[in-house]
C-alpha positions as CSV (number, residue, x, y, z in Angstrom):
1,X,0.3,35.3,39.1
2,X,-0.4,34.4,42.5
3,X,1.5,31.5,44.0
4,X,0.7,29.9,47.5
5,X,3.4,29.5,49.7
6,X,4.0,26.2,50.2
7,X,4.8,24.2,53.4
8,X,9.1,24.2,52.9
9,X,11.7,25.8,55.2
10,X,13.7,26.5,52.6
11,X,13.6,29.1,49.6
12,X,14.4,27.9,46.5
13,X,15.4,30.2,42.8
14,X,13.0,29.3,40.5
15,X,12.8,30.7,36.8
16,X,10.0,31.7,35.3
17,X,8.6,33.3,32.1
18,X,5.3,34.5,30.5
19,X,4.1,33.8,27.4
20,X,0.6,35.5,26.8
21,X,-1.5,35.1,29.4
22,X,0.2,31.7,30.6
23,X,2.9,31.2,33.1
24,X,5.6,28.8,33.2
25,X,8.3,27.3,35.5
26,X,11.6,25.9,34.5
27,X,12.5,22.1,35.6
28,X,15.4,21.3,36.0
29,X,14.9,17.9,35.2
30,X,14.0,17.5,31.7
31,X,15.4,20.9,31.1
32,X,12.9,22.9,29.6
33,X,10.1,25.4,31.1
34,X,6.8,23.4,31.9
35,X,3.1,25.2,32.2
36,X,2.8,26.4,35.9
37,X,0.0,24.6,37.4
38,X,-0.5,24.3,41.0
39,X,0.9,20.4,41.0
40,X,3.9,21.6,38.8
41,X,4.3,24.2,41.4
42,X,4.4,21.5,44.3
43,X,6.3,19.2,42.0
44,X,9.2,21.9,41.5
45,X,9.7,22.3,44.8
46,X,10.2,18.8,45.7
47,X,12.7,18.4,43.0
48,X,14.6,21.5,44.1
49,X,14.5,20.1,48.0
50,X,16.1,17.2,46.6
51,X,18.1,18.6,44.7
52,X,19.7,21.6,46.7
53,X,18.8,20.5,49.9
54,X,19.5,17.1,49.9
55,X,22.3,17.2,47.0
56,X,20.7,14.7,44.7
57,X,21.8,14.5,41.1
58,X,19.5,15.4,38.4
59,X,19.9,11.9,36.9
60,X,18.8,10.6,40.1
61,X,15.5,12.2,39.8
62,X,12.3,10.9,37.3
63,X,9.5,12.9,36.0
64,X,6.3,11.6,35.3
65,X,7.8,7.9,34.8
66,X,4.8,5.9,32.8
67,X,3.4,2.5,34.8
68,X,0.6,0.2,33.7
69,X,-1.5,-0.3,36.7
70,X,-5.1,-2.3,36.2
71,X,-4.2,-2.2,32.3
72,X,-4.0,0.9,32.4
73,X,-1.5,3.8,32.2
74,X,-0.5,6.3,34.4
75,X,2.1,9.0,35.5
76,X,4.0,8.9,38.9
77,X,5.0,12.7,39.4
78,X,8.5,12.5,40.8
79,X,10.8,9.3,41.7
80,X,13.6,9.5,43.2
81,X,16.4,6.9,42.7
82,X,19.9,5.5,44.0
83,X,21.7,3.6,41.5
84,X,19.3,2.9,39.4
85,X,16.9,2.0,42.5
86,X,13.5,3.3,43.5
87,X,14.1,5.2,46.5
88,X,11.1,7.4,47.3
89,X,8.1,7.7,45.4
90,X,6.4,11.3,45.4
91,X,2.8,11.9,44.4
92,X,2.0,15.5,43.9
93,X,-1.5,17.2,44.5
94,X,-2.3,21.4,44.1
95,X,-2.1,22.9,47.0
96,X,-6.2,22.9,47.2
97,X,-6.7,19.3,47.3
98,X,-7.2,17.4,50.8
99,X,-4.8,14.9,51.1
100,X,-6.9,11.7,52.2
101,X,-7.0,7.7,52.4
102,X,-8.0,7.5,49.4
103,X,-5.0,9.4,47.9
104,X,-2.7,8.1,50.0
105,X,-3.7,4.7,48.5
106,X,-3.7,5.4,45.0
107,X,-0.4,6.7,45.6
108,X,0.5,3.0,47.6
109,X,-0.8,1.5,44.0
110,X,1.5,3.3,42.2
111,X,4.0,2.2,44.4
112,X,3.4,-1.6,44.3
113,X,4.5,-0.9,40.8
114,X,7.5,1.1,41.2
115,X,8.7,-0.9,44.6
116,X,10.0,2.0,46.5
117,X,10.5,1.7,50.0
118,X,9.5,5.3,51.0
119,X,6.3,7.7,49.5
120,X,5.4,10.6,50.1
121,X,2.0,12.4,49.7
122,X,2.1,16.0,49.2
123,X,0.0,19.0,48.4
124,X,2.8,21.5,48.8
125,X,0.9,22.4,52.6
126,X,0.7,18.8,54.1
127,X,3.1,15.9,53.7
128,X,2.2,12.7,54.4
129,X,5.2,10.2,54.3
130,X,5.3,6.4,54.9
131,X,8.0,3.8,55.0
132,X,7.0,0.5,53.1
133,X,8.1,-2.2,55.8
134,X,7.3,-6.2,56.5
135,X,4.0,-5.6,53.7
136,X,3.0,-2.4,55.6
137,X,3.4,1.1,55.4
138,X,4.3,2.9,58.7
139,X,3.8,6.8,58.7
140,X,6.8,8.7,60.7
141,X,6.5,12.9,61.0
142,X,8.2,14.4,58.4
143,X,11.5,16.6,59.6
């Protein structure tokens, strides 16, 4: 399988396996190996930044958390918390989708939901991050 290379400094050690014809990556979240599509694949590497890189507990990091939004209910991809607190809210896109306005708010919906005070839009090659401050979000360069 060919995977893109995303947009990371680091390298991280993922584990994979095939059964048939499909692939699948291991999270170390919830412990178990998940399909490899190209969000997982964008979705696994944020949750082994934050993990490795920024030395974040497992605990500290939530999987496809459910929120009712408009009556309806939907997935945020990865939320990362302190203490029980939404820290940074990460929407997740395959590497082939354009990141756009109207992702970046649909992602700013989610988070007036989950209340966290960072988000970050990603499709693995482009990050777009914002800081929610004084009913605003203000966009700073990732590092």
């Amino acid at each position: 399988m060919e995977l893109p290379k995303l947009n990371f400094q680091e390298t991280f050690d993922f584990k994979f396996k095939k059964d048939k014809d499909k692939f699948f990556i291991y999270d170390l979240v919830r412990k178990t190996y998940l399909l490899l599509t190209p969000e997982e694949w964008v979705r696994q590497h944020w949750i082994h930044y934050y993990l490795t890189v920024k030395s974040y507990s497992t605990s500290a990091l939530i999987t496809e958390k459910k929120i009712v939004l408009n009556g309806l209910t939907k997935r945020v991809d990865l939320l990362i918390t302190e203490k029980t607190e939404p820290i940074i809210l990460i929407e997740c896109k395959a590497p082939q989708i354009k990141l756009t306005e109207k992702t970046f708010e649909q992602t700013a919906r989610y988070n007036s939901i989950i209340g966290a005070r960072e988000i970050i839009l990603t499709n693995g090659l482009q990050h777009i991050k914002a800081y929610y401050k004084d009913g605003q979000y203000q966009f700073y360069r990732p590092e």
